[in-house]
C-alpha positions in Angstrom: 115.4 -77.7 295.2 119.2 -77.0 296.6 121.7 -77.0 294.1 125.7 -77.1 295.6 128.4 -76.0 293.9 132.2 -77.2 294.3 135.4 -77.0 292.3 137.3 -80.3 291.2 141.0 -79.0 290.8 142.2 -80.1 287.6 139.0 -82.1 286.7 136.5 -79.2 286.6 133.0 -78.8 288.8 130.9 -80.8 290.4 127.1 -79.7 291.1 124.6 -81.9 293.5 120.9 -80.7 292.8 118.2 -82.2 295.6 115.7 -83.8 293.6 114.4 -85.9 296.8 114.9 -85.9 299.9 117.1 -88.5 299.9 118.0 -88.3 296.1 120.5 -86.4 293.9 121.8 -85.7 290.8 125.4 -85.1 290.2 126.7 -83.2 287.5 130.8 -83.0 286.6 131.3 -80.7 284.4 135.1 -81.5 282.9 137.7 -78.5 281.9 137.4 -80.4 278.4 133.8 -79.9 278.1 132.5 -83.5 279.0 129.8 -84.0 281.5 129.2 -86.5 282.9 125.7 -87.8 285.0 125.2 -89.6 288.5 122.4 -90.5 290.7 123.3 -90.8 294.1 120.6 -92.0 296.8 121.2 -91.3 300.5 124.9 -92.5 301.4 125.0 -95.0 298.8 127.7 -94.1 295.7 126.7 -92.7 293.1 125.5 -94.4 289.9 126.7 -93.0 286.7 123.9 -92.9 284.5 125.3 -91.3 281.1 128.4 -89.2 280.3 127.7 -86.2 277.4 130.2 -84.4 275.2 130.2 -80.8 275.2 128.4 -80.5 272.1 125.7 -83.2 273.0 125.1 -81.6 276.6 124.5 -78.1 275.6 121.8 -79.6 272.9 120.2 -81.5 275.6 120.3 -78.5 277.9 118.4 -76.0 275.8 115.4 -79.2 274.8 115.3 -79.6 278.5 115.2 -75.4 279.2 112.5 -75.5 276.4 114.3 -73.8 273.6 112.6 -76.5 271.1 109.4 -77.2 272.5 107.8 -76.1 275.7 104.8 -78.1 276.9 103.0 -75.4 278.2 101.8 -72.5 275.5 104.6 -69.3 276.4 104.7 -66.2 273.7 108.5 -66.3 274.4 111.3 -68.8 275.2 114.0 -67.1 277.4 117.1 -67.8 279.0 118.5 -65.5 282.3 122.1 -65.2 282.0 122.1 -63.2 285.3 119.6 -61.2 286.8 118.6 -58.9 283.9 120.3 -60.1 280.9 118.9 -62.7 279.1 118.3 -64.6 275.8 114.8 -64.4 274.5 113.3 -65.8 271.1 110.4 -63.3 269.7 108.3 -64.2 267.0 107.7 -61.6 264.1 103.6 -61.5 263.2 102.3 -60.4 260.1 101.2 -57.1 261.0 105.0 -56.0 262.8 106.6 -53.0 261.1 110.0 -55.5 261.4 108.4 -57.5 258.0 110.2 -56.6 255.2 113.2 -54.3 257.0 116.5 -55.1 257.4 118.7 -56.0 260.4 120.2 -52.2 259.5 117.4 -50.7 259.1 115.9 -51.4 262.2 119.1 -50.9 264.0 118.1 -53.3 267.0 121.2 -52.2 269.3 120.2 -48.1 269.0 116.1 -48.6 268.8 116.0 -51.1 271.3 119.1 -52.0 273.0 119.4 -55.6 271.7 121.3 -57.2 269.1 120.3 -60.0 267.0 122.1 -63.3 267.5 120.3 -65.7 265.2 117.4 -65.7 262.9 115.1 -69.0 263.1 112.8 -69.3 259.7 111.4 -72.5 258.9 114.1 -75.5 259.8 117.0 -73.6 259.6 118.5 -71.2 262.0 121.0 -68.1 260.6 123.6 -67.0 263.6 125.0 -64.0 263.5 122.8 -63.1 260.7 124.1 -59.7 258.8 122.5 -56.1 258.7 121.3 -56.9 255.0 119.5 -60.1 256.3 115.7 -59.4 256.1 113.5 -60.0 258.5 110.3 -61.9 257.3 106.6 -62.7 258.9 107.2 -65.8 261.4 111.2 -65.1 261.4 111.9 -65.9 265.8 114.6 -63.6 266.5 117.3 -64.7 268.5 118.3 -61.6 270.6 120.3 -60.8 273.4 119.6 -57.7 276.2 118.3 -56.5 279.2 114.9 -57.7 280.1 113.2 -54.2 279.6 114.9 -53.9 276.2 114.1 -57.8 275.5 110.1 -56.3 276.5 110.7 -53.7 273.6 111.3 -56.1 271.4 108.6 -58.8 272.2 106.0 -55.7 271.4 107.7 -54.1 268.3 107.8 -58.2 267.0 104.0 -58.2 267.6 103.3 -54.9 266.1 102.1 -53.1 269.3 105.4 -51.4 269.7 107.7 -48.7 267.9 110.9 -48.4 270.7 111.7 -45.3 267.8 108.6 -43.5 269.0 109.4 -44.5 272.8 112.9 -42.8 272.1 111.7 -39.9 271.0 108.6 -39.3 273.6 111.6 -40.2 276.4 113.2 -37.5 275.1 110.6 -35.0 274.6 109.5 -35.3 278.7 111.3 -32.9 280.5 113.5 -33.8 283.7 112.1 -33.9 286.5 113.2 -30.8 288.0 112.1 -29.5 292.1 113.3 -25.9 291.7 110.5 -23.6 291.0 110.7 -20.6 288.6 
């Protein structure tokens, strides 16, 4: 799949993804946020098939990156915002030392380099939740970090992991040092 890129002066951005080989779908993403959707096979004109407000297209775009539901079983939902940053949702199990603390007590941005965007419990979804919001069993967390520090996460959320310990054993190994005494 080839995905071009161009710039609509005054309108916005246009992107042409291959989905054939003689078939593609054209995306205009307007300065005000509208987007609107063609089909365009070989030389023919495009067909518009549905225009989208801002609102409407970034909720279709997260169903359709699997934010809601993903067809195939995944522990974790992500989202790559460039080559290692990403959004991740982690489910909290039962047996995770997270159950029961607080946002400020587990101090996600020092222990394990990620902050918190949004809490998902039940049907309802907190953003920017705030350090006094407790973290319960089944809670996803939202977060936001590097992948490694997003992996930190995913194992202190299933109770395999304390990134506190992994601090503190990081800094107990001595530098690697090539003089000799």
């Amino acid at each position: 799949m080839t995905v071009y890129e161009s710039d609509l002066p005054g309108v916005g951005k246009k992107f042409e993804i291959e989905i054939d080989d003689d078939e593609q779908l054209v995306v205009v993403t307007h300065n005000t946020g509208k987007r609107e959707v063609f089909r365009r096979v070989g030389d023919e004109d495009s067909e518009k098939l549905f225009e989208l407000s801002d609102r409407l297209a970034r909720q279709v775009g997260t169903i359709l990156e699997g934010a809601y539901f993903q067809p195939v079983a995944t522990e974790t939902t992500e989202t790559m915002l460039d080559d290692d940053t990403l959004f991740e949702w982690v489910t909290v199990v039962e047996g995770s030392e997270l159950v029961g603390k607080t946002l400020a007590e587990v101090d996600f941005r020092e222990t394990t380099g990620t902050s918190v965007v949004a809490i998902q419990r039940d049907d309802e979804t907190e953003s920017n939740p705030g350090a006094d919001t407790t973290i319960q069993a089944g809670d996803t967390l939202v977060i936001i970090g590097t992948t490694d520090a997003c992996d930190r996460v995913e194992r202190l959320a299933a109770g395999t992991d304390d990134p506190r310990e992994e601090a503190a054993q990081a800094a107990d190994e001595p530098a690697d040092d090539d003089t000799d005494a």
